[in-house]
C-alpha positions, 0 to 999 in steps of 0.5 A: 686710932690704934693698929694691931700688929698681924703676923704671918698666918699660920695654917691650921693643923691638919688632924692625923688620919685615924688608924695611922701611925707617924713615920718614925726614923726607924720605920723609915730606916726599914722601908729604905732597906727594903727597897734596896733589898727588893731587886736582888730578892726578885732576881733570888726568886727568879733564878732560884725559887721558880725553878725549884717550885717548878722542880717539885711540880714536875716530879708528881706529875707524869711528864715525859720530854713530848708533853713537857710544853703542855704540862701546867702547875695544876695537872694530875699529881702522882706519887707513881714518880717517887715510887718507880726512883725508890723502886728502880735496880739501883737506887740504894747503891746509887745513894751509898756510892754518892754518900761514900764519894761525898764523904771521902772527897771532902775529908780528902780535900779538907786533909791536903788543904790543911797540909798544904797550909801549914806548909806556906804558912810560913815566909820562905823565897819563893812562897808567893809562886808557891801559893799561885800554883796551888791554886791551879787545880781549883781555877782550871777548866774542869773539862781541861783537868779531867782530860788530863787525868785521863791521859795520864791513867790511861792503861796503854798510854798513861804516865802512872802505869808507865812509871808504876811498870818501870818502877814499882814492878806492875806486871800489866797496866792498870785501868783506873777509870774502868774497873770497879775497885779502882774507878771509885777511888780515882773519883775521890782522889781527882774530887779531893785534888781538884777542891783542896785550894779551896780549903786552903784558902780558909785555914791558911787565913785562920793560921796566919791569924794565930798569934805568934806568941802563943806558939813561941810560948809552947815552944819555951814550954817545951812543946814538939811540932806535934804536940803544938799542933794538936793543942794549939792549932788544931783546936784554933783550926775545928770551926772552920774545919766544920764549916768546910765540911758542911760546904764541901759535903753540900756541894760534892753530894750535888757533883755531876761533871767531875764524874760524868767527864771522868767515867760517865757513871760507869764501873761503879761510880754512879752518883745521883746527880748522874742517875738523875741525869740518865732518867731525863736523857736516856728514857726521856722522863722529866717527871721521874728525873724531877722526883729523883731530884727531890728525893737528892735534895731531902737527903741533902737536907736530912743528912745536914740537919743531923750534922748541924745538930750534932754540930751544935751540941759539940759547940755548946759542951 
């Protein structure tokens, strides 16, 4: 009588469903990044997607303040939004005032950051306090700065018309905040002083990531403090310049509560953002608030498109 050895018995195959691909590692990989990438995209959905969708919807519809409750994604769509904001007395002054103050508030803030980076660039005693105070304007309470800022150009009670009456030989007071030849610029120079930290924070970090030697090597050259700036750092200097451009410009285009603290648009220093601001409380009109909105952001996007594009071509050549 013989016996044969049985071993374990093995379950057969099971056939692979048609249509299916295997889980590979790297699919796996992608699904497991999607799944952590899920939340943060449902809050960006949330928080910024539905409320610009809804925005859009807003602005081709006639939506007052008293029916904004009623008001549903499908209603009855109108273009007369857009064409009462582009008709509206105003509208082209308030766009190039906007243009003018973005554009002369990020090159200001990009000039004293610059400054003050080549300044505190370099070991000194003290440096470290000198580097925390120069922070201060950008960490405050805007709500605080620009008190103060209006104190101190106050006409009657003012540090700078009393200084400039002692000093500099004014014969009356000057009304910074409230005049049209002056309102604009004080705008622009508190945006510029109030956002510098930011621009210096990012050309401190490229200046003190040059090497040394290549400026000891200029300098054996022969080469003045001016000249090595301009050869040696500045070009070191033009990509993130161009990116603070871009971001300051996107974000003061935008600005609403530096100037409403300041003048509240007044004696020339209306900026869309205010406008947009006035149509919503002041005439109680959602819809045309929402189309000057729209009109903000296509301009936004225009006026960047062309910057990057310009941007782009002076990269490659």
């Amino acid at each position: 009588m013989t016996t044969t050895a049985k071993g374990p018995r093995r379950s057969p195959a099971r056939p692979a469903r048609p249509g299916r691909r295997p889980l590979t590692l790297r699919r796996r990989e992608s699904r497991a990044g999607l799944a952590l990438v899920a939340p943060t995209l449902l809050v960006v959905v949330a928080v910024v997607g539905v409320p610009i969708v809804w925005t859009v919807v807003l602005a081709f519809q006639r939506v007052r303040l008293a029916t904004l409750r009623k008001t549903g994604l499908f209603g009855e769509f109108t273009l007369d939004n857009l064409d009462r904001v582009i008709h509206t007395p105003g509208f082209a002054d308030t766009l190039w005032t906007t243009l003018l103050y973005s554009v002369g508030a990020t090159l200001g803030s990009i000039a004293l950051g610059l400054v003050a980076a080549l300044v505190v660039r370099r070991p000194f005693r003290g440096r470290a306090l000198v580097r925390a105070s120069l922070l201060l304007p950008y960490v405050a309470p805007v709500v605080a700065v620009a008190f103060v800022w209006q104190v101190m150009l106050d006409p009657q009670f003012g540090i700078v018309n009393d200084w400039g009456r002692r000093f500099l030989g004014w014969d009356a007071p000057v009304p910074f905040l409230s005049q049209e030849s002056t309102a604009l610029w004080t705008v622009i120079a508190f945006e510029a002083w109030r956002y510098f930290p930011f621009a210096f924070l990012f050309l401190l970090a490229r200046l003190q990531a040059v090497p040394g030697e290549l400026e000891e090597a200029a300098r054996v050259d022969g080469a003045t403090p001016t000249q090595r700036f301009r050869h040696l750092l500045l070009p070191q200097l033009m990509p993130v310049i161009a990116l603070l451009a871009l971001l300051r410009f996107i974000m003061t285009f935008t600005k609403f509560d530096d100037v409403y603290l300041l003048t509240g648009g007044a004696a020339g220093t209306e900026v869309v953002s205010v406008r947009v601001y006035r149509f919503l409380t002041a005439r109680a009109d959602v819809g045309a608030a929402a189309a000057q909105a729209v009109v903000l952001a296509l301009a936004l996007v225009v006026l960047v498109a062309l910057y990057l594009r310009f941007f782009a071509r002076e990269r490659e050549s």
